[in-house]
C-alpha positions, 0 to 999 in steps of 0.5 A: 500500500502506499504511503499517504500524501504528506500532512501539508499537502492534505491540509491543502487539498482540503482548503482548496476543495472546500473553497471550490466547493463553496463557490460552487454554492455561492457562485450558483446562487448568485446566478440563479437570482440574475436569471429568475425571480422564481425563488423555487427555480433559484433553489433547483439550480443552486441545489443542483450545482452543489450535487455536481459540483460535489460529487466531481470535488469528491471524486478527485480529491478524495484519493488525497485528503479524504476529501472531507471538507467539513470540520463536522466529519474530520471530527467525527473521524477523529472520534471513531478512529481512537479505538479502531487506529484508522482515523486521522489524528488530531494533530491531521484534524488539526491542520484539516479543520483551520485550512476547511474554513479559510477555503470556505471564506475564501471560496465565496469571496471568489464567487462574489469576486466572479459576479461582480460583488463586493468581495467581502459582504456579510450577510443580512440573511438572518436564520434564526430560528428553532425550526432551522437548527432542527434541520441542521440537527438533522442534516448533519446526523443524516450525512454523517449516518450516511458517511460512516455507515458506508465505511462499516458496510464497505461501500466507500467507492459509492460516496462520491455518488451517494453523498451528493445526493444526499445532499441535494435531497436534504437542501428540500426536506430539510427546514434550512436548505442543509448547511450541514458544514460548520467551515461552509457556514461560516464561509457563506457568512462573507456573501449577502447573496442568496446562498448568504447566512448573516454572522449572528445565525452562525452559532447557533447553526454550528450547534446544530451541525455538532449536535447532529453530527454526535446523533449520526454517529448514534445512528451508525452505532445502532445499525452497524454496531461498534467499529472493530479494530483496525489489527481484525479486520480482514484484507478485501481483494478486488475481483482480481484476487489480489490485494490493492496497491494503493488504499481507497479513502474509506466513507469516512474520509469523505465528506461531503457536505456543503 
């Protein structure tokens, strides 16, 4: 198996996936109100841009960083990874959570910059309310039960696929369009664009993501049971019989999430 890309490069690799990923949900929403009033059509092409634009960053990064782009999921990792030895460290969550969140901010200050916008606007958009934060609570469990529970049932090659769909269905079941990224939260702070959330909604909404992320890990808990150790589990071969040369990302190395 080889050796994992260097710490530096990785934390990189998140920074800029992250900053990608919200452009592309920044820069789609601005787009959606310069060619529709229709606020349902503007939520279509800016829900369904992030699930591209997701799946796409998910698939190329992943091989590198993990592709987590979510402080809410390097953490959760973090968490499970103590007992089974297959998680990043903390010194990786670290340098991975700071490099998520100035890729965020980064990101929508590109986007802002691409429409013609101020490059740094913070947003009036105000999201204050209990009914919201349930909706992060609950998108945020779902996506982590969704990541994880791929890890336990050797699924992680469908994460690229799956977690951006699930992702483009909670921006329509859930109360707040699913942030359900504390690093895009905050990121989506610096834009008074539609995609926008104004600071003072920030916390609470943060709150919310690491709440549900401890509730996605219960629910990973109850249908698949404790992680087993990293020392008992067995090698899965690939259909040609022979081991792989270099290791996949497992699901809970990927993220996902805006």
């Amino acid at each position: 198996m080889s050796a994992p890309a260097p710490l530096l490069r990785r934390a990189a690799v998140e920074g800029l996936g992250t900053a990608a990923l919200v452009a592309v949900v920044v820069g789609s929403g601005i787009q959606a109100t310069e060619l529709t009033r229709d606020v349902g059509t503007q939520l279509l092409a800016n829900s369904l841009a992030t699930v591209f634009g997701l799946g796409v960053l998910i698939a190329l990064l992943g091989p590198v960083s993990g592709a987590h782009f979510n402080p809410a999921v390097s953490l959760a990792a973090w968490f499970t990874g103590r007992r089974t030895g297959d998680g990043p460290a903390l010194r990786e969550v670290a340098a991975y959570v700071p490099a998520q969140v100035a890729g965020a901010i980064t990101g929508a200050v590109l986007a802002d910059a691409m429409f013609g916008k101020p490059l740094v606007d913070f947003s009036t958009h105000d999201r204050a309310a209990g009914h919201l934060w349930l909706g992060e609570v609950v998108a945020t469990a779902g996506l982590v039960w969704l990541i994880f529970g791929l890890a336990r049932a050797r699924r992680a090659h469908l994460a690229p696929l799956l977690v951006a769909s699930y992702i483009g269905a909670a921006y329509w079941f859930t109360s707040s369009t699913s942030f359900a990224n504390p690093a895009v939260t905050i990121g989506r702070a610096f834009t008074d664009t539609f995609a926008g959330i104004a600071p003072s909604s920030v916390l609470p909404f943060l709150a919310a993501q690491l709440a549900g992320a401890a509730a996605g890990l219960g629910l990973v808990a109850v249908c698949f049971g404790r992680p087993v150790a990293a020392a008992d589990d067995e090698v899965i071969a690939p259909a040609g019989g022979q081991p792989p040369t270099t290791p996949s990302p497992s699901a809970e190395e990927s993220a996902l999430a805006r």
